[in-house]
C-alpha positions as CSV (number, residue, x, y, z in Angstrom):
1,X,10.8,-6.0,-8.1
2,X,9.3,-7.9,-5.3
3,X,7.8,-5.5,-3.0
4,X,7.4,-6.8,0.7
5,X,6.6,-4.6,4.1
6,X,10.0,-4.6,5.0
7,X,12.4,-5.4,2.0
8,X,12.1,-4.3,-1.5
9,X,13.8,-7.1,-4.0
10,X,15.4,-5.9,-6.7
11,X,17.0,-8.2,-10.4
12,X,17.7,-6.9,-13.2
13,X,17.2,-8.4,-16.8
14,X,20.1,-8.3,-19.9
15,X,19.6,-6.1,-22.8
16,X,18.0,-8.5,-24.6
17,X,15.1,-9.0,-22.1
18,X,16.4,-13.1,-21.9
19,X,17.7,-13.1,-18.6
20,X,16.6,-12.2,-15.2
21,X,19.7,-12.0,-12.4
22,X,19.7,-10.5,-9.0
23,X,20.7,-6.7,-8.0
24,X,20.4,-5.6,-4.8
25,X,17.5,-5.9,-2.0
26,X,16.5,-2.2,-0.3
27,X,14.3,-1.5,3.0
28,X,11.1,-0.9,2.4
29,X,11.4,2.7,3.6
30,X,7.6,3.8,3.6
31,X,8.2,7.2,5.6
32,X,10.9,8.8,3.9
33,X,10.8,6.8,0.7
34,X,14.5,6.7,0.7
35,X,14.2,3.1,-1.3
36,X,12.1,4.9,-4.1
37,X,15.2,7.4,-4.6
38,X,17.2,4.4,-4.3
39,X,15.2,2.8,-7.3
40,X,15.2,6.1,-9.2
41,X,18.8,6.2,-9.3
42,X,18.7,2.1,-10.5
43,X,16.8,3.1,-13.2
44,X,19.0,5.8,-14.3
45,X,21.8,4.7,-13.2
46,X,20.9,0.8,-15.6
47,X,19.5,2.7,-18.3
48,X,15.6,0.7,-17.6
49,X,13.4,0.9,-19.9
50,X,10.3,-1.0,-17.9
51,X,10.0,-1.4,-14.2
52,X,8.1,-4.8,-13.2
53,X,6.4,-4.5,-9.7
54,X,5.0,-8.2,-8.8
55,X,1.4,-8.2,-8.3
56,X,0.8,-10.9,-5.3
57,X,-2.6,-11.4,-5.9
58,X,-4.2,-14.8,-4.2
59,X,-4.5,-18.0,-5.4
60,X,-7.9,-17.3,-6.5
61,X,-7.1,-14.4,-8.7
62,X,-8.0,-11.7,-6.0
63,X,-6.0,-8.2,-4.8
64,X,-5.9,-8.4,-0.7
65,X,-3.7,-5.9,1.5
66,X,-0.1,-7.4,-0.2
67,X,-1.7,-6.3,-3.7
68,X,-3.1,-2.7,-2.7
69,X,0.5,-2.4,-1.1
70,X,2.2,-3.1,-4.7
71,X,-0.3,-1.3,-6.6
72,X,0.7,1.9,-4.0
73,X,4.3,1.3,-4.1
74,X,4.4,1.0,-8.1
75,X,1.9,4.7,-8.6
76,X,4.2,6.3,-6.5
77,X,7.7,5.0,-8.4
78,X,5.9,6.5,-11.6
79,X,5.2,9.6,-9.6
80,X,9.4,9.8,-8.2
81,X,10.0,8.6,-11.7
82,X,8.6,12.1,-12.9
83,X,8.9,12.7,-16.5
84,X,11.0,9.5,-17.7
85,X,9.4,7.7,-20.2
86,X,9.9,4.5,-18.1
87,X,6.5,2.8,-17.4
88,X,5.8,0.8,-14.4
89,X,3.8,-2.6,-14.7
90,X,2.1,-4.9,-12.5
91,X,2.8,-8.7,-13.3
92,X,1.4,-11.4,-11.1
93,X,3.5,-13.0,-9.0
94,X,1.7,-15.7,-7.5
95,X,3.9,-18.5,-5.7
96,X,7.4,-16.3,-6.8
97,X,8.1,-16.1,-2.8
98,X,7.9,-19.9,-2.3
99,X,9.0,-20.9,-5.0
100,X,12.0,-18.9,-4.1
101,X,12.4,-20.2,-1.1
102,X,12.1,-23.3,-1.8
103,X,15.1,-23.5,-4.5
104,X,17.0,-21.5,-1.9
105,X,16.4,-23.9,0.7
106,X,17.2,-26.6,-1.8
107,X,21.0,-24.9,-2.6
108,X,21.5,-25.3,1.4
109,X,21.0,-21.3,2.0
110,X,18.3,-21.2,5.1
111,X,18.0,-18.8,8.1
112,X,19.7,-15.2,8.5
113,X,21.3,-15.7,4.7
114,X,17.8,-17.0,3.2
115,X,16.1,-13.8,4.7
116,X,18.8,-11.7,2.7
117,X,18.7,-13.1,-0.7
118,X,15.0,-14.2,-0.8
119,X,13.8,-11.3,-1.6
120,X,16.4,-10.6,-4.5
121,X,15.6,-14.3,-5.7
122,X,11.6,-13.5,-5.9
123,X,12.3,-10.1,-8.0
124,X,13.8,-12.8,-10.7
125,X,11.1,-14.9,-10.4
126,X,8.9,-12.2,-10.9
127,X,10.9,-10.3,-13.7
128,X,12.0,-13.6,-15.2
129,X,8.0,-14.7,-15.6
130,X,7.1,-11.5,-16.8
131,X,9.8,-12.0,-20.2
132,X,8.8,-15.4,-20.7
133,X,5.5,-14.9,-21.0
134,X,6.3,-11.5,-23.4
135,X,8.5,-13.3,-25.6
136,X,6.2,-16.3,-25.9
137,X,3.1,-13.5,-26.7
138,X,6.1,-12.1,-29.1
139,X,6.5,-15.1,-30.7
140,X,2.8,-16.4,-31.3
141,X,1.4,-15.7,-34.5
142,X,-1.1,-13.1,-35.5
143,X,-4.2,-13.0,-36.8
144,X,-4.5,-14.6,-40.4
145,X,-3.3,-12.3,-43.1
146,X,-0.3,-11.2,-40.9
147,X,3.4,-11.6,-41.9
């Protein structure tokens, strides 16, 4: 998910952890926390096994404001998550906003109708980077002497 101060982007992968697609973008509710029920009931509802929050750290590898607001979002989805053995991970998502936007802009969707999607299209950015780069550490081989 790509956690902003007013939206909350949400995608979804297949099964198989291939293939990241949209779901459904939520306002960032910090009062009530009505979008962490929201998510809670995605996760059930989806049968999730992992939830991905994007990391936005800077281009220099540090946490500003953005990342303590992700690291707070994703410790209090584990808290509403309660007892569900569904852990929460940071991944970095460096660049997944722009780039976003950018491909978006490049499909002819700009304005009011980017501002709705671009959220959702981060999220896959974000969840999308995050199975990559697990199926390529998957795939590369082990130490020597391993099968």
């Amino acid at each position: 998910m790509d956690v902003g101060s007013v939206r909350v982007g949400v995608a979804l992968s297949d099964p198989g952890g291939v293939l990241a697609t949209p779901l459904v973008t939520l306002d960032h509710d910090a009062g009530a926390g009505t979008d962490l029920d929201r998510l809670v009931a995605l996760v059930d509802e989806h049968e999730v096994v992992e939830v991905v929050v994007g990391l936005p750290r800077t281009l220099a590898g540090r946490d500003g404001p953005a990342a303590q607001t992700a690291r707070d979002y994703a410790a209090a989805l584990t808290q509403r998550l309660g007892g569900r053995a569904v852990p929460v991970v940071l991944s970095d998502e460096r660049l997944t906003t722009v780039a976003a936007t950018r491909a978006l802009s490049d499909r002819g969707v700009k304005g009011r109708k980017q501002r709705r999607v671009i959220d959702q299209a981060a999220a896959v950015g974000i969840l999308q980077g995050y199975l990559d780069a697990r199926r390529a550490r998957d795939a590369a081989p082990g130490p020597a002497g391993d099968l």
